[in-house]
C-alpha positions as CSV (number, residue, x, y, z in Angstrom):
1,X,-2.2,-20.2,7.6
2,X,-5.0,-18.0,8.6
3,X,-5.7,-14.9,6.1
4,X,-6.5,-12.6,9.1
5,X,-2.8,-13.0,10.2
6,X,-1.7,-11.6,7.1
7,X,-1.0,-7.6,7.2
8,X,-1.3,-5.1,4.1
9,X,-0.2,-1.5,4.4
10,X,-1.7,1.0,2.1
11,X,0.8,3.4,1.0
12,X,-0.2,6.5,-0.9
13,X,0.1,10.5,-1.4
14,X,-2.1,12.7,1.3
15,X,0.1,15.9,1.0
16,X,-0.5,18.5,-1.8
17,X,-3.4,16.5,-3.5
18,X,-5.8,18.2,-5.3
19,X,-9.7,15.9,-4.6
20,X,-8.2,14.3,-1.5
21,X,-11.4,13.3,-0.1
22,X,-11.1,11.2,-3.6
23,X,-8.0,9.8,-3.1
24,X,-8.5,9.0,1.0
25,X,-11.6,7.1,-0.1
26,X,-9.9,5.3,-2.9
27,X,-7.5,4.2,0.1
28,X,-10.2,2.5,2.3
29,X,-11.6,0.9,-0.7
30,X,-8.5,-1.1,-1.1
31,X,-8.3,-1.6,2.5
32,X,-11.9,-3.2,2.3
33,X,-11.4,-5.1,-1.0
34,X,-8.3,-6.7,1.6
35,X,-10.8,-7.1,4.2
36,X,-13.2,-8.6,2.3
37,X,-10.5,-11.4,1.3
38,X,-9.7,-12.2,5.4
39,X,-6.6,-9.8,5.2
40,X,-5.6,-7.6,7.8
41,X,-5.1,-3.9,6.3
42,X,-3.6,-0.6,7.7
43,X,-4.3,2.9,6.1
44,X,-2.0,5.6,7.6
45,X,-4.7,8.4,6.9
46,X,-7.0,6.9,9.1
47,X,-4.6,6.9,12.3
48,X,-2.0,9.8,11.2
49,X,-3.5,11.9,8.6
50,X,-2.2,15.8,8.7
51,X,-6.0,17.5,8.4
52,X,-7.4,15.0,10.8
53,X,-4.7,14.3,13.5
54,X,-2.7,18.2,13.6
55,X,-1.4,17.3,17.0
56,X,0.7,14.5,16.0
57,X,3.9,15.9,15.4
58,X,6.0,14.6,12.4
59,X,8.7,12.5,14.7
60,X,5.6,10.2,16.3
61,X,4.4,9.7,12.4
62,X,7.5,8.5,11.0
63,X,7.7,6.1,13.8
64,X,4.0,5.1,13.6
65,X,4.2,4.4,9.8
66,X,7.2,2.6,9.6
67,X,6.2,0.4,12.4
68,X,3.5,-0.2,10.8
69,X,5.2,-0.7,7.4
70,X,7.3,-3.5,9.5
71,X,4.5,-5.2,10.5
72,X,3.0,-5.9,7.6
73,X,3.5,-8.5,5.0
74,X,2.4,-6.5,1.9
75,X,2.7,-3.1,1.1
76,X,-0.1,-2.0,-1.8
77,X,1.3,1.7,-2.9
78,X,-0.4,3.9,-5.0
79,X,2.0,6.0,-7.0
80,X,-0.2,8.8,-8.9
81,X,1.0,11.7,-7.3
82,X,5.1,12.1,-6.5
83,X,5.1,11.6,-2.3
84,X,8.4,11.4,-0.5
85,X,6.7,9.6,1.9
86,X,5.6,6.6,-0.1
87,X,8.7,6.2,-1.4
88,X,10.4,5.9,2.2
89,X,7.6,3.7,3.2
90,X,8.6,1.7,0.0
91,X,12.3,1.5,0.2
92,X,12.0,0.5,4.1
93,X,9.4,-2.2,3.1
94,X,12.3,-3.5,0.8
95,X,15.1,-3.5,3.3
96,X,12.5,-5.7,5.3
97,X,12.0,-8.1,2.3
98,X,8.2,-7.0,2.4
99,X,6.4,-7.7,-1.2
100,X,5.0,-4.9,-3.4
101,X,2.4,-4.3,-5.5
102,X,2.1,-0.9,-7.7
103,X,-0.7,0.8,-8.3
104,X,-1.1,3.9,-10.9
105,X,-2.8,5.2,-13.7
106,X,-1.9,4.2,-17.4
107,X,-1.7,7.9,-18.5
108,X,1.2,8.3,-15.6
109,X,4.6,8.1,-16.1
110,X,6.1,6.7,-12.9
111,X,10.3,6.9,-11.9
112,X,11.6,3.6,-12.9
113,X,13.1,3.8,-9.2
114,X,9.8,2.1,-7.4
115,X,9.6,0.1,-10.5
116,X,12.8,-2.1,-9.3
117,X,12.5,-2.5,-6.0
118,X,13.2,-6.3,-6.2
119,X,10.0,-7.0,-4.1
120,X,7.8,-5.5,-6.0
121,X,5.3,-8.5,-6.8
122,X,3.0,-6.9,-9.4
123,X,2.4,-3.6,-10.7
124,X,-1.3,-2.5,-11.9
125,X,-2.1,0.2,-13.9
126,X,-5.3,1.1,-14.4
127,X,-7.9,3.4,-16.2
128,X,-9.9,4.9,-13.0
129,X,-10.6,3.6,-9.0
130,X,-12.7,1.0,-10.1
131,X,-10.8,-0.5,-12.4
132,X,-7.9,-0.7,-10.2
133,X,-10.0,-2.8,-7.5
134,X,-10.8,-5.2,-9.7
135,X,-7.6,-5.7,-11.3
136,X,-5.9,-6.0,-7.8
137,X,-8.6,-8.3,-6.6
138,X,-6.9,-11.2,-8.7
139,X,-3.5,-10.0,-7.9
140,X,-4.1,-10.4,-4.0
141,X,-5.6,-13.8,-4.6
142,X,-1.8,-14.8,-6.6
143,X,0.0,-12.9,-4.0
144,X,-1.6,-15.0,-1.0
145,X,-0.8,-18.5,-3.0
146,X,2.8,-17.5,-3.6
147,X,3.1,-16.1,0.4
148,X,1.0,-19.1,2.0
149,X,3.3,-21.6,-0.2
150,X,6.6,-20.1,1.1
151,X,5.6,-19.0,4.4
152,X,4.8,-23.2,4.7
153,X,7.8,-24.2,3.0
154,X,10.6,-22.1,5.0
């Protein structure tokens, strides 16, 4: 199985967010920590984002996102900052039998709801941006074993 062929949302907070510029960068760095591993990534800011994109009205995001969230094989969400988005995004991924992984700060105390989504693959907490790459980094590589072997054994 090709890598490229394999889809990653990246799911995260871009309403009400204090240093977004911060948070939208943190975004593309896990999109091209995926890249740089052959995956294929999606990052809703850059196609749908409220500041960049005003005439998209709410309907034709919805639709993008979830399609999108559909299409993918892995959703990555980043759960620092309370978004009813990202939790929709994450409770449609798991009506699709999409895999998780959980991404948030270890000073953060997070709803136990996301926690137990039963495809939730891994969960990561880390110390700062950096330390959340490389952490994940190791996390993808176990994630793509465990897909590869049971997208080949079905």
């Amino acid at each position: 199985m090709n890598t490229e062929n394999i889809r990653i949302y990246i799911s995260g907070a871009l309403t009400g967010i204090e240093n977004l510029e911060a948070i939208k960068s943190f975004y593309e760095d896990i999109s091209s920590l995926c890249k740089s591993m052959g995956f294929d990534s999606y990052v809703p800011h850059l196609n749908t984002d409220p500041i960049n994109h005003p005439n998209i009205n709410p309907r034709q995001v919805f639709q993008t996102d979830k399609h999108q969230v559909s299409l993918s094989d892995l959703v990555i969400a980043y759960l620092g900052f309370p978004s009813f988005g990202v939790g929709m995004e994450l409770a449609y991924a798991e009506t699709k039998n999409i895999s998780v992984i959980l991404l948030y700060e270890t000073n953060k105390s997070i709803s136990r709801f996301p926690r137990g989504i039963p495809t939730v693959f891994s969960e990561i907490k880390f110390n700062d941006y950096q330390n959340a790459l490389n952490k994940l980094e190791p996390i993808l590589e176990e994630w793509k074993i465990n897909y590869i072997k049971s997208s080949t054994s079905s």
